[in-house]
N, CA, C and O of each residue as an XYZ file, in Angstrom:
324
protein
N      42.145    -69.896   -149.556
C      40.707    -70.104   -149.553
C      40.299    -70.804   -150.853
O      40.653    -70.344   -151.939
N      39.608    -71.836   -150.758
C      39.125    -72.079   -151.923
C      37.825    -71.838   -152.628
O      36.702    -71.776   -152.128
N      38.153    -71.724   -153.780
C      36.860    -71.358   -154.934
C      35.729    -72.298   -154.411
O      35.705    -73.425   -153.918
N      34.518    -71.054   -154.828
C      33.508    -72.448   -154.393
C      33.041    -73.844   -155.870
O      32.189    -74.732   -155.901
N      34.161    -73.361   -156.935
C      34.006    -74.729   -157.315
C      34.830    -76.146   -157.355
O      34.623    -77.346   -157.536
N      35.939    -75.198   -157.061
C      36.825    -76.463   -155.948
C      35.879    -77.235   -155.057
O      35.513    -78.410   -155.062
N      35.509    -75.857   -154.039
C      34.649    -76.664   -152.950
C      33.663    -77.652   -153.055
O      33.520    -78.679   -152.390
N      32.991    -77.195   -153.997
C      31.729    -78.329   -154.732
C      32.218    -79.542   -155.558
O      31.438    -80.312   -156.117
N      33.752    -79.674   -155.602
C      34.199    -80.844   -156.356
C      34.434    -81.290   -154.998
O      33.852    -82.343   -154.738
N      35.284    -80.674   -153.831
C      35.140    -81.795   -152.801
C      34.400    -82.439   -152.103
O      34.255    -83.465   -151.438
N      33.908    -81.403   -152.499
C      31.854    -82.223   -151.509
C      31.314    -83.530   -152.475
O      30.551    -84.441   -152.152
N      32.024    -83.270   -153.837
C      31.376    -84.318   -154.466
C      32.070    -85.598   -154.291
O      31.465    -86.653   -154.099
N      33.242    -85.505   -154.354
C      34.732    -86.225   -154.234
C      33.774    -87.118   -152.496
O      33.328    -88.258   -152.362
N      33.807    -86.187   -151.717
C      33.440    -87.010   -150.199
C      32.045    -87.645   -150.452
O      31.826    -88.761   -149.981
N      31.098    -87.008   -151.162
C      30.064    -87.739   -151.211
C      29.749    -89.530   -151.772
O      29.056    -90.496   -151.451
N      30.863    -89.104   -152.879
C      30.859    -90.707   -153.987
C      31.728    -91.493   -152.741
O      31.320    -92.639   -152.552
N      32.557    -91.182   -152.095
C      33.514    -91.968   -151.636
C      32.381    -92.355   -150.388
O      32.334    -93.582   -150.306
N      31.723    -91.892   -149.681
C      31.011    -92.343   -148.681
C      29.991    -93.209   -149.209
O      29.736    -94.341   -148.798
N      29.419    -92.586   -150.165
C      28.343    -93.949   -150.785
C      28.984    -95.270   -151.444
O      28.238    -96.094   -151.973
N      30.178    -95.431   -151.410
C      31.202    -96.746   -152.108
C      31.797    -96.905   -150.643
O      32.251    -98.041   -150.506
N      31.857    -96.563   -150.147
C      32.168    -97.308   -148.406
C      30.859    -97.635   -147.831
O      30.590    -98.618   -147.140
N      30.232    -96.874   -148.129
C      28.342    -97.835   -147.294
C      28.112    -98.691   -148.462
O      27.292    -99.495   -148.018
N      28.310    -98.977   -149.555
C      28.196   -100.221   -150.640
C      29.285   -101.240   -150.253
O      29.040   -102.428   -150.045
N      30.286   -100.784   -150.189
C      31.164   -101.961   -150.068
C      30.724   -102.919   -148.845
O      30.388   -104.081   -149.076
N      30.741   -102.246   -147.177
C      30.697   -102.715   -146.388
C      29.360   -103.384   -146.646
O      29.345   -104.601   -146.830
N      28.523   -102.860   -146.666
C      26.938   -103.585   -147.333
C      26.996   -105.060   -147.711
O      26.632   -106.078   -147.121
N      27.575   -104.839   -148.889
C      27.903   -106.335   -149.873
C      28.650   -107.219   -149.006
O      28.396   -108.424   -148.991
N      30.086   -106.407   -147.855
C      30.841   -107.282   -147.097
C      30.335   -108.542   -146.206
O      30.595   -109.733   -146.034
N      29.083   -107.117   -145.560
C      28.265   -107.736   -144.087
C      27.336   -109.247   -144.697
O      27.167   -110.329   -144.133
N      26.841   -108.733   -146.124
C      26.149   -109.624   -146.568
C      27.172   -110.640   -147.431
O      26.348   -111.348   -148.010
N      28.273   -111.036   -147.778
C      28.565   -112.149   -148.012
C      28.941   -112.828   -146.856
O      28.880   -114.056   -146.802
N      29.410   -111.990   -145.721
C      29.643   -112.831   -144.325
C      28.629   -113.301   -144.106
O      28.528   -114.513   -143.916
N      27.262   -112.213   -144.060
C      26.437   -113.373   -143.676
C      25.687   -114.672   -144.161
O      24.902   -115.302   -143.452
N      26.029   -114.999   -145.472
C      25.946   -116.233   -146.354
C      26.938   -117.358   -146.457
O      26.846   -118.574   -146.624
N      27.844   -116.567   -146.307
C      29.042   -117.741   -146.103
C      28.793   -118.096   -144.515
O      29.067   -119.278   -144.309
N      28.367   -117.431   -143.385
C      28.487   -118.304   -142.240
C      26.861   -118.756   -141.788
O      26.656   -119.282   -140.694
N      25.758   -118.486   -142.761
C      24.631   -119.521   -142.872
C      24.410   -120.735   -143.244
O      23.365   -121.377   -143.132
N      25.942   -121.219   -143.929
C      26.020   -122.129   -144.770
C      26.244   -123.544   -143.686
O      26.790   -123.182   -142.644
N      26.058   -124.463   -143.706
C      26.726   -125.821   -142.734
C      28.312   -125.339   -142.921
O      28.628   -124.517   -143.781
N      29.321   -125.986   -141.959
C      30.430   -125.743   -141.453
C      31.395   -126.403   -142.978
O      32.255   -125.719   -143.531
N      31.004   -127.859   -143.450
C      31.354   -128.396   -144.549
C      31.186   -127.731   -145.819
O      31.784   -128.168   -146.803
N      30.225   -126.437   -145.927
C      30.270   -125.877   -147.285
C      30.708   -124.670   -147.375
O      30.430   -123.984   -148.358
N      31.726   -124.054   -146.018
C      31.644   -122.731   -145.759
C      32.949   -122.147   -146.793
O      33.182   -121.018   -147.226
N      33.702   -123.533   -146.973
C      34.988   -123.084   -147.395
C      34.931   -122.717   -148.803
O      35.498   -121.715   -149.237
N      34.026   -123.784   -149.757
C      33.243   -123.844   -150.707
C      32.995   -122.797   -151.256
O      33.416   -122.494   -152.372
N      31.961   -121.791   -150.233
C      31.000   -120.323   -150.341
C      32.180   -119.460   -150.234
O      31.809   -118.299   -150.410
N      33.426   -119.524   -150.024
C      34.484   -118.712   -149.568
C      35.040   -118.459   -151.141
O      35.010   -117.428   -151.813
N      35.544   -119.758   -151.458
C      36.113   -119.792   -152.507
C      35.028   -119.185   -153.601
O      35.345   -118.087   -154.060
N      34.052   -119.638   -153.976
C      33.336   -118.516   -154.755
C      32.964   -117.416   -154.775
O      32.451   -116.945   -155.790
N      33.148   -116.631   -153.515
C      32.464   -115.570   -153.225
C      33.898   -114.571   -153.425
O      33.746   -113.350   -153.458
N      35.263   -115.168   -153.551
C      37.015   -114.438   -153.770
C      36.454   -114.063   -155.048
O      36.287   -112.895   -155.397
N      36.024   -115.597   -156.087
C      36.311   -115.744   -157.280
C      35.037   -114.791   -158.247
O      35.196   -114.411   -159.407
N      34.041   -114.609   -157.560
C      33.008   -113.229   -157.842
C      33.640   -111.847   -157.450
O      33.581   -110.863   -158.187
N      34.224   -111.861   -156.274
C      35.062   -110.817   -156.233
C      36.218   -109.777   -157.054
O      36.516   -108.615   -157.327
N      36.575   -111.184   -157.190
C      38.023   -110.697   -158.609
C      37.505   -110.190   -159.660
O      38.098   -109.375   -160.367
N      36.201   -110.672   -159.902
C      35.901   -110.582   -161.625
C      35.259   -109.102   -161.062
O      35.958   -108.255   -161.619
N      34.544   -108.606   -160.460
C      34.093   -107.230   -160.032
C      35.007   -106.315   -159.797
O      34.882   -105.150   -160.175
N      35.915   -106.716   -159.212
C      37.310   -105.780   -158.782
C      37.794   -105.172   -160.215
O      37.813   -103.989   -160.557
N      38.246   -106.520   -161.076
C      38.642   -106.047   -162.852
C      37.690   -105.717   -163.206
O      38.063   -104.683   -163.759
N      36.383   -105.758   -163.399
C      35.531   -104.875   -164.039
C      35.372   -103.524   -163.684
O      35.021   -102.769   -164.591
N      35.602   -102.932   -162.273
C      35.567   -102.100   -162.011
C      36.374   -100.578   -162.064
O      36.064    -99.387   -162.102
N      38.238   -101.846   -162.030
C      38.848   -101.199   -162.590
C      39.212   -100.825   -163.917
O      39.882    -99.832   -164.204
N      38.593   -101.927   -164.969
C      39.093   -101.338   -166.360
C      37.652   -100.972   -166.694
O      37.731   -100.677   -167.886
N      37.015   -100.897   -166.510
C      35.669   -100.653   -167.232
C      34.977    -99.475   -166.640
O      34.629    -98.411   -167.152
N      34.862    -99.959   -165.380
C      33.564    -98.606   -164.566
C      33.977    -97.512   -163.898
O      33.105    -96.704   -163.578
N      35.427    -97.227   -163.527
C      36.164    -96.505   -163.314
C      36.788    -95.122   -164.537
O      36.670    -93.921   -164.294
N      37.460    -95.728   -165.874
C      37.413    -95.214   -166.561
C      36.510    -94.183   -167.335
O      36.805    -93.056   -167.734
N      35.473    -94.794   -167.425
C      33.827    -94.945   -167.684
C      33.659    -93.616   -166.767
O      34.091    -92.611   -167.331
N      33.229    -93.441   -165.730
C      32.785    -92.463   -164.717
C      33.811    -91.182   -164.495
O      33.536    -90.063   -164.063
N      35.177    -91.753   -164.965
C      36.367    -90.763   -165.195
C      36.431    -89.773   -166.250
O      37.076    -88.730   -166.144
N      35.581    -90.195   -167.538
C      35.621    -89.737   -168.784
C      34.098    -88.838   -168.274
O      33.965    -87.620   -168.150
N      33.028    -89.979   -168.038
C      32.150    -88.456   -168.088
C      32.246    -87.279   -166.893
O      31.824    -86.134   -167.057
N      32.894    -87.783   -165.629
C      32.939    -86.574   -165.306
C      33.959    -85.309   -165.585
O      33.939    -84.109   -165.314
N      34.899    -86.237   -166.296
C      35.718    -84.767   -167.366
C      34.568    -83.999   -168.139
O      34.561    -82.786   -168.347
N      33.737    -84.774   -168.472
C      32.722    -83.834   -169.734
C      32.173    -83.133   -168.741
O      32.023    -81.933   -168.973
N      31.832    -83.532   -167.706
C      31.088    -81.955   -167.126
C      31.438    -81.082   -166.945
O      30.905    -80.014   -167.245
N      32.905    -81.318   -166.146
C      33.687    -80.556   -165.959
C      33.722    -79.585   -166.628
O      33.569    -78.499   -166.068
N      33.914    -79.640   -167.918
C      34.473    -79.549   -168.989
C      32.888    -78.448   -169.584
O      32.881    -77.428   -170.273
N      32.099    -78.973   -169.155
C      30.888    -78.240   -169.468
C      30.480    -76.622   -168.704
O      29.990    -75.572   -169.121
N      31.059    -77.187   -167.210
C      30.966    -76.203   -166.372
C      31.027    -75.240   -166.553
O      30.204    -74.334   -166.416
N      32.733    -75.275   -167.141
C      33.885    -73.679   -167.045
C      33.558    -73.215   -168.060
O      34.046    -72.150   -168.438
């Protein structure tokens, strides 16, 4: 059985992860739908920039905003017990 503060870390654990899957897909639906508003000649164009915005968010996310959100929620943690 688990503690209910286990339990309240998994509820939190499912909560962040569901709101970063309704963000992601969000941002997805909406670069599809810009890249295929575009004329047929600029689509490839909107493709290639929209990877190259991608990448730079992906590395920011992983060295920066990840870490970042890792550290303070140790401090709460950490505050909790």
């Amino acid at each position: 059985m688990q503690t209910p503060l286990r339990q309240a870390n998994w509820l939190d654990a499912e909560a962040a992860a569901s709101r970063g899957l309704f963000t992601f897909l969000l941002l997805f639906t909406l670069t599809g739908m810009d890249i295929m508003s575009r004329p047929a000649d600029q689509q490839a164009e909107a493709t290639k920039d929209w990877v190259l915005w991608g990448v730079v968010f992906i590395l920011l996310a992983f060295f920066i905003i990840a870490p970042e959100q890792e550290r303070a929620t140790a401090q709460t943690t950490k505050k909790i017990r």
